[in-house]
N, C-alpha and C positions, 0 to 999 in steps of 0.2 A: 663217694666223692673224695679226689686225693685233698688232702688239706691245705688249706693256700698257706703255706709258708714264707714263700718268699714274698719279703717287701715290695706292695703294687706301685708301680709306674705313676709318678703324676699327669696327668694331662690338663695341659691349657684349658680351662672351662669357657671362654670365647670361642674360644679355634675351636671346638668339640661342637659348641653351640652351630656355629655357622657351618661347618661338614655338616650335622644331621641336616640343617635346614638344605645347605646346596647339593645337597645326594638325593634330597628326597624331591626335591626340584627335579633335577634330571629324569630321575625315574618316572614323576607325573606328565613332566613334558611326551615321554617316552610314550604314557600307557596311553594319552590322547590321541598320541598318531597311530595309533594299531588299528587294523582293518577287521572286522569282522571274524574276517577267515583269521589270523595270528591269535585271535580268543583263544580260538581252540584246540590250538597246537600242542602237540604234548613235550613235556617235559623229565629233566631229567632228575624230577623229584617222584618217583613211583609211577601214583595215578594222577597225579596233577597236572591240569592243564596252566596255559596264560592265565586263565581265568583265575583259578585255585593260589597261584601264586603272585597275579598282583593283587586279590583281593587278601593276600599272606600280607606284602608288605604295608599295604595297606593299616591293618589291624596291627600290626609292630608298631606302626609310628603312632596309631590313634592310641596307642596306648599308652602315652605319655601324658596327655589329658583325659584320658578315664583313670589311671592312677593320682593323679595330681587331685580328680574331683573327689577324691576316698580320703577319709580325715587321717592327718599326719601318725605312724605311729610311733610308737612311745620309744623306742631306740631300734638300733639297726641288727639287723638281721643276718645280713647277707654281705659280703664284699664283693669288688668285680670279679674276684681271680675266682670264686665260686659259679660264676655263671657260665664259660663253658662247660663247667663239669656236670651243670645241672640242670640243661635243658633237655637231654633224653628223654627225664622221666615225664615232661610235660609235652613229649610229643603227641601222644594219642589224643590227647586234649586239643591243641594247636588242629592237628588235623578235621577234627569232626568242628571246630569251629568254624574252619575255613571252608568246609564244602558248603555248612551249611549257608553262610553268606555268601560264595561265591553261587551257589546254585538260584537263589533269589535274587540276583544282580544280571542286568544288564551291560553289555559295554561302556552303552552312555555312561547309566548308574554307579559304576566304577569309576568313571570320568569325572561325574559331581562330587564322588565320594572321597576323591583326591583332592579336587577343588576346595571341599570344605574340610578337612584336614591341613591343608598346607596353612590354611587361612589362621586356621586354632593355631597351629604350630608355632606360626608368625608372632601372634598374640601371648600367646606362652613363656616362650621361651628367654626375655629380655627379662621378664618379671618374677623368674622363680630364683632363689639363693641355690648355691651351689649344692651345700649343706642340708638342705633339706630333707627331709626322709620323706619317702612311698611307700607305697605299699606295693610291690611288684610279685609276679606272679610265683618270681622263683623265693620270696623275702623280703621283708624292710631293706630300701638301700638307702645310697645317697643317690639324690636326683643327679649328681654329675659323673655319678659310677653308672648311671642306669642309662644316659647320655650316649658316656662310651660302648655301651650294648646296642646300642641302635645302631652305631656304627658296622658293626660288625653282619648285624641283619640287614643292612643295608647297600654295605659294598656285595658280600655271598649272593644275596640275592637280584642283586642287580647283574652280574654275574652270572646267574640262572637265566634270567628276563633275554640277554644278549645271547645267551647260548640257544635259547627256545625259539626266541620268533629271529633268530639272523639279525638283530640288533648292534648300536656302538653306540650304546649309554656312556656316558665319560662317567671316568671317577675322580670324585673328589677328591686330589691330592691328603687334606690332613685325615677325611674320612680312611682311605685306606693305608695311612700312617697309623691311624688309632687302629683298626682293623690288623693290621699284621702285628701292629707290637702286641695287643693281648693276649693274638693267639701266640704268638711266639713267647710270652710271659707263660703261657697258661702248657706250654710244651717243659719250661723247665721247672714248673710246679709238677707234674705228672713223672719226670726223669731226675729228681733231682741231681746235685753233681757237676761235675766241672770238666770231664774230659772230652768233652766233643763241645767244639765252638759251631751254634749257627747260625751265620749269615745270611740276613735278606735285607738288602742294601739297596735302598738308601734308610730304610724303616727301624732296622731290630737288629741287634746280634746279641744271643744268650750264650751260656754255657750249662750243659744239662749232661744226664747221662753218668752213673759211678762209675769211678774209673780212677786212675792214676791223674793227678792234677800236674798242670801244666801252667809254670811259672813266669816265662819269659819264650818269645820268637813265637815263631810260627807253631800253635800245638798241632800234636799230630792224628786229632782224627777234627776235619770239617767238612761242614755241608755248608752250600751255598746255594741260593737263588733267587729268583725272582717275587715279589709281592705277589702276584696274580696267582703264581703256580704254589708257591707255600699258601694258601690259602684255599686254594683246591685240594691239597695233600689234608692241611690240616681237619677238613669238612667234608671229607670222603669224595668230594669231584673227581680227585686223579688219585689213581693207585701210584705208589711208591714207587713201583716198578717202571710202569711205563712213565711215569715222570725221566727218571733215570735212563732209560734206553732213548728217548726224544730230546737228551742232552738238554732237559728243563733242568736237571739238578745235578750237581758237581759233589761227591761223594770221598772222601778220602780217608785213608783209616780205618782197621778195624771194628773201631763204637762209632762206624760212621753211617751205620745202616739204620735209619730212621722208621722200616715198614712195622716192627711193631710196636709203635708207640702212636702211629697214627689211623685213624684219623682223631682229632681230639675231642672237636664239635661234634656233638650226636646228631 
């Protein structure tokens, strides 16, 4: 795991608060209106189907109140800038949890299971300190570091959901502010450095990458893009390449070739 070095980002614990809640709205409104036939659509996560993956975000979000019901532990563990680096190794885990709920669940069942998630959530979320420590999967954190991980699980996957069944889930404006900036934080923890500036505007701009530092004007090696496509790059969705040949991403520069550094999210 690269060491999170760089100072993490603050993020607004209100505005964090309300994206999870209004992301996860969306995607509940979303899995109500699915038909039958969209369950079992396949997806562009392996073997997962609709099912496998809203019964995925599903289990993300309730895991705010399963962690919250675990007694506080005694100091923290974990920072944010640790958690893209360290959900690979709990993938195999993630996975056999979710078949094994989604294979028990019905559409409806999924539909209630969202219903009574949103409701905890509701419940939850006004009443817990920022500060707080959990107990989360990847470590002790702080509940408003563990917040902005939801975010991230939440824009990606909603993102899957629209890709899978031909969906237009809307995204919560600050949810995929928090979402791009950590991956984008979590890009120049992995490269550290300064000679490549990048851009994904209106959200993030780091400097990553060793290199010769650049002072003043225009430096000379940037990438640019868009939220939705740095977010696919960063989580293996879209290759570098055809990012770049589909004029998704603006490249310049020598240290301006980002393919092997990505993708960052396991």
């Amino acid at each position: 795991m690269p060491p999170a070095k760089k100072r993490t980002r603050s993020y607004d614990p209100a505005r964090t608060r309300a994206a999870v809640l209004a992301q996860f709205e969306h995607v509940r409104q979303a899995v109500g209106s699915l038909a039958p036939a969209q369950f079992d659509l396949p997806t562009r996560l392996g073997d997962w189907t609709v099912r496998e993956l809203a019964a995925h975000i599903a289990m993300t979000i309730g895991s705010i109140s399963r962690s919250l019901a675990l007694p506080e532990p005694a100091a923290q563990e974990v920072t944010l800038l640790d958690y893209p680096f360290a959900t690979v190794r709990f993938a195999g885990q993630v996975d056999e949890g979710v078949k094994e709920i989604a294979a028990a669940s019905t559409l409806a069942e999924t539909v209630e299971l969202y219903a009574r998630t949103v409701a905890r959530l509701r419940e939850l979320l006004p009443a817990v300190p920022d500060d707080r420590l959990l107990a989360s999967r990847l470590g002790a954190m702080r509940f408003g570091d563990f917040l902005v991980t939801r975010t991230v699980e939440l824009i990606v996957h909603t993102d899957d959901l629209n890709d899978a069944a031909g969906l237009s889930i809307p995204y919560d404006r600050q949810a995929l502010a928090a979402c791009t900036r950590l991956l984008a934080d979590a890009l120049a923890v992995k490269a550290p450095g300064a000679s490549t500036e990048v851009r994904v505007p209106p959200f993030a701009v780091v400097q990553c990458v060793e290199g010769p530092r650049h002072t003043r004007g225009t430096p000379p090696n940037v990438v640019e893009t868009d939220p939705l496509t740095w977010i696919r790059l960063a989580t293996g969705r879209t290759q570098w390449s055809e990012a770049v040949e589909a004029a998704k991403v603006s490249a310049s520069g020598e240290r301006a070739d980002l393919s092997g550094l990505l993708p960052i999210l396991g």
